[in-house]
C-alpha distance (Angstrom), angle and dihedral (degrees) to the residues before:
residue distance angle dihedral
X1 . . .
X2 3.69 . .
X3 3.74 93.2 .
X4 4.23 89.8 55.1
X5 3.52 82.9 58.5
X6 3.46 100.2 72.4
X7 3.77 87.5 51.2
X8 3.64 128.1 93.1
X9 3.65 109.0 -111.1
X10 4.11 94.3 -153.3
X11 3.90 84.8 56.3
X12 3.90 90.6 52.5
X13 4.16 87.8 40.1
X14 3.88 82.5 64.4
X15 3.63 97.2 34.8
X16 4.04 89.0 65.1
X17 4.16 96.4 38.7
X18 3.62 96.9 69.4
X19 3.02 94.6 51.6
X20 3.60 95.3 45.1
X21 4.21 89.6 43.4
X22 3.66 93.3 53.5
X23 4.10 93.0 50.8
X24 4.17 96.8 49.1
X25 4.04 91.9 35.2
X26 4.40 83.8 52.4
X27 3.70 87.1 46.8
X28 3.87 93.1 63.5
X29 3.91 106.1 17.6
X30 3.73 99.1 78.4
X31 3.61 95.9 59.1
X32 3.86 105.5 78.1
X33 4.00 84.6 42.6
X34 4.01 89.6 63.8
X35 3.79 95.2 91.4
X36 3.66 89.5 55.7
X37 3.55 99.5 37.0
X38 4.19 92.4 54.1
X39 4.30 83.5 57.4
X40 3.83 92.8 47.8
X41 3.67 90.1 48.9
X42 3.91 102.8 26.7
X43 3.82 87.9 -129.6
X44 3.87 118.6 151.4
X45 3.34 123.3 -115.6
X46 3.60 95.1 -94.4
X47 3.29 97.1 45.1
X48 3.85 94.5 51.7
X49 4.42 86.7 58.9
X50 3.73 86.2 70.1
X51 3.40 92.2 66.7
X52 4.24 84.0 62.3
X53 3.86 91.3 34.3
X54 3.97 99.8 48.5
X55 3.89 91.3 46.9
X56 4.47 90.7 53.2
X57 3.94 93.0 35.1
X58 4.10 86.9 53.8
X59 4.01 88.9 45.6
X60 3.60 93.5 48.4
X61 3.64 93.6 52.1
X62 4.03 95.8 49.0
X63 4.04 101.7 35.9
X64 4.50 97.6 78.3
X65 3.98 94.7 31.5
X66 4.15 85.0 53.4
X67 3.79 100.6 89.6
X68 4.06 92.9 46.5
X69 4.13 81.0 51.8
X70 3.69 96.2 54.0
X71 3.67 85.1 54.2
X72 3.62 94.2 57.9
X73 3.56 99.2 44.6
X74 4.00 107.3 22.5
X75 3.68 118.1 -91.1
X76 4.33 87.8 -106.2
X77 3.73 89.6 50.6
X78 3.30 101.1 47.7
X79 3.80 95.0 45.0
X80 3.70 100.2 50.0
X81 3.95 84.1 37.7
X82 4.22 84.4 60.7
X83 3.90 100.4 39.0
X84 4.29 87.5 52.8
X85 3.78 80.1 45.6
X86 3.43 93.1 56.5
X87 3.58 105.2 34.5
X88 3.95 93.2 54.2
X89 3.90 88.1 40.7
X90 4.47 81.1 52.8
X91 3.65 89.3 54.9
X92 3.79 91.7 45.6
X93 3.39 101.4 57.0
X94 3.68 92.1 48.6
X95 3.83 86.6 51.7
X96 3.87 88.3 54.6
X97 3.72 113.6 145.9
X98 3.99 96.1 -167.7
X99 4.01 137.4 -4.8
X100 3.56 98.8 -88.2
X101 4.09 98.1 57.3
X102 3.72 88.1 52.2
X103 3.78 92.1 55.2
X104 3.76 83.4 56.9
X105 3.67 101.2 53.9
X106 3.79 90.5 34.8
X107 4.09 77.2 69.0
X108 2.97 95.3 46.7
X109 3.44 97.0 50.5
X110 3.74 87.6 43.0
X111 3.76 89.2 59.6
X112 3.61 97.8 45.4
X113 4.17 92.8 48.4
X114 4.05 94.3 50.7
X115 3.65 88.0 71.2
X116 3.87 96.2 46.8
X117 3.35 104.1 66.5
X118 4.19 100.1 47.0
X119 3.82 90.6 42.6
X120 4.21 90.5 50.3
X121 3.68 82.8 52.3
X122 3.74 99.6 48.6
X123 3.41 88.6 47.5
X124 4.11 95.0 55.9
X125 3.57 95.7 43.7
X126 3.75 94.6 56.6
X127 3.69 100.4 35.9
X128 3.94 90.2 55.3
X129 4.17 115.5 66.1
X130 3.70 116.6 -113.0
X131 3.88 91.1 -98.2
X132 4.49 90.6 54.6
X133 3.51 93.1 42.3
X134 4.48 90.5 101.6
X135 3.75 80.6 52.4
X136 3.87 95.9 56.2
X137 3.73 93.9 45.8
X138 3.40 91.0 46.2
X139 3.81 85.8 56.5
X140 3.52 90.9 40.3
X141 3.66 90.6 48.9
X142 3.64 93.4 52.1
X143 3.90 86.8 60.4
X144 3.83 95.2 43.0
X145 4.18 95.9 50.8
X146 4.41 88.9 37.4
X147 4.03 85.3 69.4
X148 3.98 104.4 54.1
X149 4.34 87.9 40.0
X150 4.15 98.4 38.6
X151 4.05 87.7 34.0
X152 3.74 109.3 80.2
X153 3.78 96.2 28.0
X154 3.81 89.6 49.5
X155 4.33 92.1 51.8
X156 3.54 84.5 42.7
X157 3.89 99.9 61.5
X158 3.40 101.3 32.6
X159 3.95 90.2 48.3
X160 3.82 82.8 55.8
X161 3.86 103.0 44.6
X162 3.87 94.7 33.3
X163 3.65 129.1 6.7
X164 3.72 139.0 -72.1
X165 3.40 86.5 -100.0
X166 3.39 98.0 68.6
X167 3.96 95.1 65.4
X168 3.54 83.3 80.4
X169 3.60 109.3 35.3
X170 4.37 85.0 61.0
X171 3.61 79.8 76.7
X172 3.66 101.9 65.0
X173 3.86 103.6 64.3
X174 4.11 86.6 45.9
X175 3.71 99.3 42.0
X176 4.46 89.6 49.8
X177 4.23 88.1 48.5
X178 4.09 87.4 43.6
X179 4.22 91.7 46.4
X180 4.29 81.8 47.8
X181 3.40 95.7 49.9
X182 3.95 97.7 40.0
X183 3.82 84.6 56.2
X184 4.19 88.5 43.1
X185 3.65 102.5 52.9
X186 4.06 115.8 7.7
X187 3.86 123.2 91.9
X188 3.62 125.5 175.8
X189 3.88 124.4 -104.8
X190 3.72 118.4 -101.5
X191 3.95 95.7 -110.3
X192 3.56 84.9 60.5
X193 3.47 101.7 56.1
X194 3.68 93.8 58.5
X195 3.86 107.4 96.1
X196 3.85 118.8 -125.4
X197 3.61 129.9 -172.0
X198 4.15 89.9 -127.7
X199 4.32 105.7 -169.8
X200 3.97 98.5 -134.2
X201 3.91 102.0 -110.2
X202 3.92 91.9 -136.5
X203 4.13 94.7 169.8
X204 3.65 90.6 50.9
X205 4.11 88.6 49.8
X206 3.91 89.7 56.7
X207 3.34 97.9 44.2
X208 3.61 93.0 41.6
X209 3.93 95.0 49.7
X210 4.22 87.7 46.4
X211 3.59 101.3 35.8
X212 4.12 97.8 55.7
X213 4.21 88.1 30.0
X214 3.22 91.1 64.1
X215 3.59 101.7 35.0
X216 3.97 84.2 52.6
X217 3.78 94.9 50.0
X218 3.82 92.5 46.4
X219 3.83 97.3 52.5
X220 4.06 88.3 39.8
X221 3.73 95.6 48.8
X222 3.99 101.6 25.3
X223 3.86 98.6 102.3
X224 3.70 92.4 36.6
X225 3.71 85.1 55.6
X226 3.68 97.0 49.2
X227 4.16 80.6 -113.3
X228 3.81 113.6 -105.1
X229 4.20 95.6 -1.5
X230 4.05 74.3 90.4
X231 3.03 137.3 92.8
X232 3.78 94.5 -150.1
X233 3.58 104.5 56.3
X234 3.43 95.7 40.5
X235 3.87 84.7 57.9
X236 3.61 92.5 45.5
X237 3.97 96.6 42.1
X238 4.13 82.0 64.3
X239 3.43 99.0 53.4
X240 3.85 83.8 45.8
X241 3.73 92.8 56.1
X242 3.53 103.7 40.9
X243 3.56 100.0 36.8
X244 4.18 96.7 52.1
X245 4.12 86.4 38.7
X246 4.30 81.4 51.9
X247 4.17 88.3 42.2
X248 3.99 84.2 57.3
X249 3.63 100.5 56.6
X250 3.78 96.6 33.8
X251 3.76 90.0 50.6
X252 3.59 99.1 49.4
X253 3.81 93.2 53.1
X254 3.74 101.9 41.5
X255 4.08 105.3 94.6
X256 4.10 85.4 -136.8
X257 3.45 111.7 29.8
X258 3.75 129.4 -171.4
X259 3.85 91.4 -133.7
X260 3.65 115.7 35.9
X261 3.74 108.4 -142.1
X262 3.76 91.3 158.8
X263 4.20 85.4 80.7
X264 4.07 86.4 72.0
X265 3.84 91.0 73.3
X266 3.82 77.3 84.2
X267 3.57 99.1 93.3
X268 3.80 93.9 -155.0
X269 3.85 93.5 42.8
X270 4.02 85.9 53.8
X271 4.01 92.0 44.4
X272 3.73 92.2 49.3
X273 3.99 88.1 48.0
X274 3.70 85.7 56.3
X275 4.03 87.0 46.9
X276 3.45 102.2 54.2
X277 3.75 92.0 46.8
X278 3.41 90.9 70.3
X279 3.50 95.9 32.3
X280 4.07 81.3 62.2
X281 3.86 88.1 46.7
X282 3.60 92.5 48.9
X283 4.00 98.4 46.6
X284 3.44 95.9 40.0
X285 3.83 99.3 54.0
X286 3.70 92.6 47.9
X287 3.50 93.5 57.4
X288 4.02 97.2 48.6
X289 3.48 89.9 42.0
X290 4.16 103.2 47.8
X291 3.45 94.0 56.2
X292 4.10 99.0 35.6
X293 3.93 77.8 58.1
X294 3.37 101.9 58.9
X295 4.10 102.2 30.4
X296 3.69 86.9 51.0
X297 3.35 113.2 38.2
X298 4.35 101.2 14.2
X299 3.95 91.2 44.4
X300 3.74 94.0 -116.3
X301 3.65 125.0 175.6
X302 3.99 113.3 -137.9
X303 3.56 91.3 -108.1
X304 3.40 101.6 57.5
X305 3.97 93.4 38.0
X306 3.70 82.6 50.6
X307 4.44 86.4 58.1
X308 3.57 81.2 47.6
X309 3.69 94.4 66.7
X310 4.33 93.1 33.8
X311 3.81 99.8 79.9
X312 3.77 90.3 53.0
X313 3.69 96.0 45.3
X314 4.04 90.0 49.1
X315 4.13 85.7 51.2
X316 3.71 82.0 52.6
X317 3.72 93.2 57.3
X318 3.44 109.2 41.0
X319 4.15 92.3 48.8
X320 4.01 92.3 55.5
X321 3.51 96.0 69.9
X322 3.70 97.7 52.6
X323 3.75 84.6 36.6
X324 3.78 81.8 65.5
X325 3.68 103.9 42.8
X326 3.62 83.6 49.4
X327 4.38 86.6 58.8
X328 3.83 87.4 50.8
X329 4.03 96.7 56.4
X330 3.84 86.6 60.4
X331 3.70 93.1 -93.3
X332 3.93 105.5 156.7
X333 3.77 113.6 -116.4
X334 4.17 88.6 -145.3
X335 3.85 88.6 73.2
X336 3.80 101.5 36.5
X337 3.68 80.1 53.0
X338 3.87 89.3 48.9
X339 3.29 92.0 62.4
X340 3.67 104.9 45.6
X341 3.68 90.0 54.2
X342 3.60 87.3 56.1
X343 3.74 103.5 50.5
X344 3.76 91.9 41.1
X345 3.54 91.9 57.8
X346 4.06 85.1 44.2
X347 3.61 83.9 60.4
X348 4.18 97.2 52.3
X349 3.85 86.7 47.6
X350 3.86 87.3 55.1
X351 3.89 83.7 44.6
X352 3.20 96.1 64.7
X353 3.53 107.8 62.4
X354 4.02 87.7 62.3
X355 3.78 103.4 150.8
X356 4.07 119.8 -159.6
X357 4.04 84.1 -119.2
X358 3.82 89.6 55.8
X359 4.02 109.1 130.5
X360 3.74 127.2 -134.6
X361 4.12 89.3 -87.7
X362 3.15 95.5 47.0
X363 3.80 88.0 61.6
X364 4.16 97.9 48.5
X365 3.84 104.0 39.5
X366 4.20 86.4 68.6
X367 3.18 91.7 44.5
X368 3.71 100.3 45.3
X369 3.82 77.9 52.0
X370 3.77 87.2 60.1
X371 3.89 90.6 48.9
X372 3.66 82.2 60.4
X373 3.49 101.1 55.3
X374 3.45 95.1 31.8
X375 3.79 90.2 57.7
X376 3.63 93.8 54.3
X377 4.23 98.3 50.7
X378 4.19 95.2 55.8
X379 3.61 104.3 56.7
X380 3.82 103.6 38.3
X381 3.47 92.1 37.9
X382 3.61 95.8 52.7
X383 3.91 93.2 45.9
X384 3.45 96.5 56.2
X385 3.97 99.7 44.0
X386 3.35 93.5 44.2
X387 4.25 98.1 45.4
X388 3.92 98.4 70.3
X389 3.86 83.3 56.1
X390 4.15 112.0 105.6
X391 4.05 113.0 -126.4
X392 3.74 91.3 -111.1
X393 3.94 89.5 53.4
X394 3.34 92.6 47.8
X395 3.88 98.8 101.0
X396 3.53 94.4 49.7
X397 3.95 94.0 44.0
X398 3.84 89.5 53.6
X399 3.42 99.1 42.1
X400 4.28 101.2 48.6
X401 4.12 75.8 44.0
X402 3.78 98.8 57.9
X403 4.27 85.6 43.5
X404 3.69 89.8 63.4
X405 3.28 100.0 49.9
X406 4.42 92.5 47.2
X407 4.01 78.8 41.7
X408 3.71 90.4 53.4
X409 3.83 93.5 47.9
X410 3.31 98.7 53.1
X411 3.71 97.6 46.4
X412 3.77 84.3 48.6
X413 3.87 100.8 51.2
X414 4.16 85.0 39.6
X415 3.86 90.8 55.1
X416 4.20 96.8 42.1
X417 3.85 84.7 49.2
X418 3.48 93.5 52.0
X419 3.64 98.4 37.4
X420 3.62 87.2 49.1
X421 3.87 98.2 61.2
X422 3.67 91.3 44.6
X423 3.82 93.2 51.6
X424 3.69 92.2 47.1
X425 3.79 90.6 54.3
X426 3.90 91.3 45.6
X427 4.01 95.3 52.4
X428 3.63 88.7 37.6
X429 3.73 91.8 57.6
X430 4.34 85.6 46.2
X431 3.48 100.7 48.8
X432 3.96 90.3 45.6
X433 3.57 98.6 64.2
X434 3.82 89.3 50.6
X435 4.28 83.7 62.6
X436 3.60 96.2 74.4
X437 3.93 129.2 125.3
X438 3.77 92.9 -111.7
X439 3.91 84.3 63.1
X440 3.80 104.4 96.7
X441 4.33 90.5 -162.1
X442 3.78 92.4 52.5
X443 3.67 90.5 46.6
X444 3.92 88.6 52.3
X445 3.64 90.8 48.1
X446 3.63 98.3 44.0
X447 3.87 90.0 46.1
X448 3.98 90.2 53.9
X449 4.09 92.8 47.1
X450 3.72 90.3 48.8
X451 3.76 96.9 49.8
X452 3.34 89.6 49.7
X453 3.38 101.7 50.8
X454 4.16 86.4 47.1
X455 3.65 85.4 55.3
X456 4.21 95.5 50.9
X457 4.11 78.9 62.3
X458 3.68 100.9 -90.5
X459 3.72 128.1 148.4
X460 4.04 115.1 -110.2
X461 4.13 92.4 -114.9
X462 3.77 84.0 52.9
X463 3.53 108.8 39.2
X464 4.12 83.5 55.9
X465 3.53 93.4 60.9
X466 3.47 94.9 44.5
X467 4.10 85.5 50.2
X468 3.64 89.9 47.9
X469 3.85 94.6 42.6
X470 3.92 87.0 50.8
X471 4.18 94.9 52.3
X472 4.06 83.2 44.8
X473 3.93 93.2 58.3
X474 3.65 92.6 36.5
X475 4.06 92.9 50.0
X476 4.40 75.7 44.2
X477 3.85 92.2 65.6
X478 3.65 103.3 34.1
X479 4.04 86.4 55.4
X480 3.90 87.3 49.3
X481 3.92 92.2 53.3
X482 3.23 101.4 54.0
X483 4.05 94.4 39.6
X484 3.88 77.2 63.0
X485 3.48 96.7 46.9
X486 3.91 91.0 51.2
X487 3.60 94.8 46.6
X488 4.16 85.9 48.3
X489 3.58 90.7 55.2
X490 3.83 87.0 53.7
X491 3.44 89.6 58.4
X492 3.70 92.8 50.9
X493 3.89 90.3 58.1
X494 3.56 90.7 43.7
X495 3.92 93.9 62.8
X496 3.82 83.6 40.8
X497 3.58 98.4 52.3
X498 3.90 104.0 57.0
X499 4.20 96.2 51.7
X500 4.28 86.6 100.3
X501 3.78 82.3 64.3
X502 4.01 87.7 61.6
X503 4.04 82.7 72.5
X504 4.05 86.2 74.0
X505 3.28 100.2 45.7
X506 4.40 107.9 99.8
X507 3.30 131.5 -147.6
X508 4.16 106.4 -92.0
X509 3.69 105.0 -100.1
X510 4.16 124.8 -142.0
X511 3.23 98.1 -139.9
X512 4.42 95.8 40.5
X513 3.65 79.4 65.5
């Protein structure tokens, strides 16, 4: 790489974060734009989810067949090939006439941002020496944890001020600097200059594209779908299974195979796989759930749910950098790692004593705790997995890395959603047999609501049902707090119960990298 030498490696840093930005911000901004987009398009509302669904099933697909891409095309290429992809697939959507040509370009767009993300990584880890590498994942990092906190706010306000539209148009102006600068300032390694004759691996392509689809569509749609009461993702949770269990074998036989699984006889690469899965379950969950809680039950607006979540994400910022200068005095990512798992499960425990009289405070200082904790998992973590990795491998490594952490989310914001309405039903059905006439406080309470409502004019018939309606909604909420608290404290033993796996994970090596 004599010729990257001669090239600034901040200017490439930024050269691969906009990129990487504008892909995790797209992956979360549409959703608080749904409402509106389902009247502009007169779409039902499940139709309008496949606007969400198409984008992650496309992702999924693309993200662990990216390395064996770059190969094929040349890392530069293919890179500036996906960001124009995605860009013109941006302006697209916004230019959608009706429901079904979004879904396409969401696909497309899909398609095109699965490769971003691995490739931006690739890129940092090799332009950085061994010793910088904490630095560039904490820089990477930064970009990667931005998206999921700036996301929803960001498709919130400008769906308000502008249009829906215009959560897709942002991309243009950044995608046309990112394709200039790619072309500027990125060269491609030496090892993937060298021509090969690569055989296509066409069985692990197919498998590939249905194993992960339908794996994507089951998690996105399981709870919609009342889970295996239907027909459809029972159907789909088979092709699931016995394509990725076909991928496997066809993978590890083919001499070039579109997925790489070879790379997990590195144990730590494997136990930091396993890490980051529940790191994605973990993250992912919190952040459905902390607003849910507080628009639902706390009568929230977006925007100020959205505030909620700020102050944690800023923690999250700041502490990655020093996270990462930390990584290049020798510090071992295990324990920095050790730690974060630790104080982000601190911050579920605290979680879980939410109250429905909880103030605004009361919401962010556990959650800036979480930014804290949060902030210290990413960068180490993804240092040390991704150090034992060779530079030709690199590709592959990043991009089955980046899957398991999407995977991980959406099995984590499929299980809280699920757990959630089973909870609610559960507390609902306690906290209903305490509102009974032999109950002398329910009596008292329903008493005081009826009187009341006799003495805003109502007629006694009335002014009992309104009583009754009011204990009903109230008995409503409490059952939804503490379904979140329970599913909180889950999340607390989650981060808890993977720090054995911190055994595996080696000391980064020089010369691995």
């Amino acid at each position: 790489m004599s010729e990257a030498k001669n090239i600034n490696k901040w200017l490439v840093t930024i050269t691969v974060m906009l990129p990487t930005i504008m892909e995790i911000v797209d992956t979360s901004v549409a959703n608080v734009a749904l409402p509106h987009m389902k009247g502009s398009l007169n779409a039902g509302t499940d139709e309008i989810t496949w606007v969400l669904t198409s984008y992650l099933v496309a992702n999924a697909v693309v993200l662990p067949m990216t390395g064996w891409l770059s190969r094929m095309f040349g890392r530069k290429r293919f890179l500036i090939t996906c960001i124009t992809l995605f860009t013109l697939a941006s302006f697209f959507c916004g230019a959608a006439p009706n429901l079904g040509s979004l879904i396409f370009f969401r696909i497309l767009q899909g398609a095109a941002g699965g490769a971003l993300i691995p490739n931006s990584q690739a890129i940092l880890m090799e332009t950085f020496p061994p010793k910088e590498q904490g630095m560039a994942m904490a820089i990477f990092g930064i970009g990667a944890m931005f998206g999921p906190i700036i996301g929803p706010a960001l498709g919130g306000y400008v769906t308000d001020q502008l249009n829906w539209r215009w959560i897709f148009y942002i991309n243009f102006p950044i995608g046309v600097i990112a394709v200039i600068m790619a072309a500027a300032f990125l060269v491609d390694p030496e090892y993937l200059k060298i021509k090969q004759k690569i055989s296509i691996d066409y069985w692990g392509l197919t498998l590939l594209v249905l194993g992960f689809g339908s794996l994507q569509l089951v998690l996105d749609k399981g709870q919609q779908e009342d889970w295996f009461a239907s027909s459809f993702i029972i159907l789909f949770s088979l092709v699931a299974l016995i394509s990725l269990m076909a991928l496997i074998l066809a993978e590890l036989r083919h001499p070039h195979p579109i997925v790489n699984l070879r790379l997990f006889k590195y144990v730590s690469y494997s136990a930091g796989n396993f890490l980051m899965f529940v790191f994605g379950f973990c993250l992912y969950s919190a952040i459905m759930l902390i607003p849910l809680f507080l628009q639902t039950l706390m009568g929230y607006d977006a925007t100020r749910a959205g505030m909620v979540l700020a102050p944690g994400g800023v923690v999250t910022l700041c502490v990655m950098p020093f996270v990462g200068a930390a990584l290049s005095r020798g510090v071992q990512g295990r324990y920095i790692v050790l730690c974060g798992l630790c104080i982000g499960a601190t911050s579920m425990f605290i979680m879980q004593g939410f109250t429905l009289e909880a103030s605004y405070w009361d919401f962010v200082w556990p959650r800036m705790v979480l930014g804290l904790g949060l902030g210290m998992i990413f960068v180490p973590l993804s240092t040390t997995t991704l150090s034992v990795i060779p530079r030709p491998e690199m590709g592959n490594a990043t991009g089955m890395y980046n899957l398991l952490r999407n995977i991980g989310g959406s099995v984590g914001i499929a299980v809280s959603a699920t757990l959630l309405q089973r909870f609610s039903q559960f507390y609902q059905n306690v906290l209903v047999a305490h509102a009974n006439p032999m109950n002398p406080l329910f009596q008292e309470k329903l008493a005081a609501l009826t009187q009341a409502a006799l003495d805003s004019g109502m007629p006694q018939s009335a002014a009992e049902q309104t009583a009754l309606g009011m204990l009903y909604r109230t008995i409503q909420r409490q059952a939804g707090m503490l379904s979140y608290n329970h599913i909180f404290w889950i999340i607390g033993i989650a981060f808890l119960s993977v720090i054995p796996f911190l055994l595996l994970l080696r000391k980064p090596k020089e010369e691995a990298a």
